[in-house]
Kinemage of the C-alpha trace (Angstrom):
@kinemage 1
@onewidth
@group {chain A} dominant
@subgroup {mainchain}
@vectorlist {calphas} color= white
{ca unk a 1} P 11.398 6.977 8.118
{ca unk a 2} L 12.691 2.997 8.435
{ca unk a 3} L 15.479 2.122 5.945
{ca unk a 4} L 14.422 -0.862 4.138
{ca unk a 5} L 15.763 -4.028 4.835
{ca unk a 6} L 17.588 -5.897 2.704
{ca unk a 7} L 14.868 -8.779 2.160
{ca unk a 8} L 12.216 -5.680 1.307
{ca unk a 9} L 15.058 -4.533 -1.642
{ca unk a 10} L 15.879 -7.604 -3.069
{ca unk a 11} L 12.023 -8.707 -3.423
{ca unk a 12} L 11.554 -7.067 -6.962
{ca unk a 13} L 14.616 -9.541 -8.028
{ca unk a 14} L 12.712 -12.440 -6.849
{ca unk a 15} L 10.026 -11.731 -9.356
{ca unk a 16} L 12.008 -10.945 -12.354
{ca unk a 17} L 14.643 -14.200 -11.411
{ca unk a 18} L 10.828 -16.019 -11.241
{ca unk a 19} L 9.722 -14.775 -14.621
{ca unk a 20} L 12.991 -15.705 -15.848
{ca unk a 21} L 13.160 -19.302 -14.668
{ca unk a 22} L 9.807 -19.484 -16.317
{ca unk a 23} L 10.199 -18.006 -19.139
{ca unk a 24} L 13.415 -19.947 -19.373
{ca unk a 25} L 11.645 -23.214 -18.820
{ca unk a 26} L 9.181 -22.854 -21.590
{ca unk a 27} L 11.715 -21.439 -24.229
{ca unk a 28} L 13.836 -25.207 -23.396
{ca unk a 29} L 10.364 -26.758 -23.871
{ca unk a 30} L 9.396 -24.873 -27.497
{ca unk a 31} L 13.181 -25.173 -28.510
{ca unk a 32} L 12.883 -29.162 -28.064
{ca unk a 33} L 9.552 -29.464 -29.549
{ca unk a 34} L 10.313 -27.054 -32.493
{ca unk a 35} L 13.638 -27.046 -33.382
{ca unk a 36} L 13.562 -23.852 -34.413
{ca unk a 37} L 15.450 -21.195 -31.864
{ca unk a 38} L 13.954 -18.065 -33.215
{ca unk a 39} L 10.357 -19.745 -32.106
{ca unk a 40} L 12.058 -20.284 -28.916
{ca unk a 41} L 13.240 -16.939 -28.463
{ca unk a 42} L 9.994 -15.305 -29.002
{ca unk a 43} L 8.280 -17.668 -27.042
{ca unk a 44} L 10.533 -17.109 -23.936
{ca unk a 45} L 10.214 -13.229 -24.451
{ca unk a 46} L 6.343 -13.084 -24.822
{ca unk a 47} L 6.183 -16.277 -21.768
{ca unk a 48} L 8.698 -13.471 -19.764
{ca unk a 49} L 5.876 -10.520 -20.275
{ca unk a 50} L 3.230 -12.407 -19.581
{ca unk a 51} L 4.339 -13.794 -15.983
{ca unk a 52} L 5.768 -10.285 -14.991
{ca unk a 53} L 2.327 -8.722 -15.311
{ca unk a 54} L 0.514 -11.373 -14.041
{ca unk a 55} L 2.862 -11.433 -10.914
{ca unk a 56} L 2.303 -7.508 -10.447
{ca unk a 57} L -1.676 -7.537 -11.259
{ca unk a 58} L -1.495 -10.541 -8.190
{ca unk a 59} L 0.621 -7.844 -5.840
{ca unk a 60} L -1.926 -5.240 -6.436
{ca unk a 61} L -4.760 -6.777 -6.189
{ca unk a 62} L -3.102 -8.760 -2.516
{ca unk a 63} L -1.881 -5.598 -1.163
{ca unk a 64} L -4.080 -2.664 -0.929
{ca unk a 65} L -3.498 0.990 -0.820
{ca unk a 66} L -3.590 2.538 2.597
{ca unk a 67} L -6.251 4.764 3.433
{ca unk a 68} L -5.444 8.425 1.505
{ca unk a 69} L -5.147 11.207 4.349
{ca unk a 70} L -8.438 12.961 5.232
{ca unk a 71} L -10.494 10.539 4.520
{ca unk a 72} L -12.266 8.924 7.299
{ca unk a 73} L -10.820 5.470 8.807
{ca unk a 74} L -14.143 3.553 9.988
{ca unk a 75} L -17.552 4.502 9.016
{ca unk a 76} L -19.878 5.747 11.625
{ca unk a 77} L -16.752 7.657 13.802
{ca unk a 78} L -18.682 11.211 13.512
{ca unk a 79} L -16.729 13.023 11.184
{ca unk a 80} L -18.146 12.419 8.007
């Protein structure tokens, strides 16, 4: 088995820092249009949520499973 490398571990990290910044980013943007920090709180948390799932429903539906032992590689190869 190949270790990891280091880019490969710290990828996870870049998601979550993303969802942050975001997240970050539109609690500033509530917070100066609202006043109100609890509002900006929530928003941040729920903006935070949001991006993390929508960044791992992208990642899934980008990178597909490989192909589960035993079952056949190509159609047509004869052993069906």
């Amino acid at each position: 088995m190949n270790e990891p490398t280091r880019r490969q571990k710290l990828r996870p990290l870049e998601y979550v820092m993303l969802s942050g910044v975001m997240a970050l980013f539109a609690g500033l943007v509530v917070l100066m249009v609202t006043r109100d920090p609890i509002v900006a709180i929530v928003g941040s948390g729920l903006v935070f949520i949001v991006v993390i799932i929508g960044i791992a429903m992208l990642l899934l539906a980008v990178a597909p499973n490989s192909t589960p032992d035993g079952e056949k590689k190509a159609p047509g190869t004869g052993n069906d």
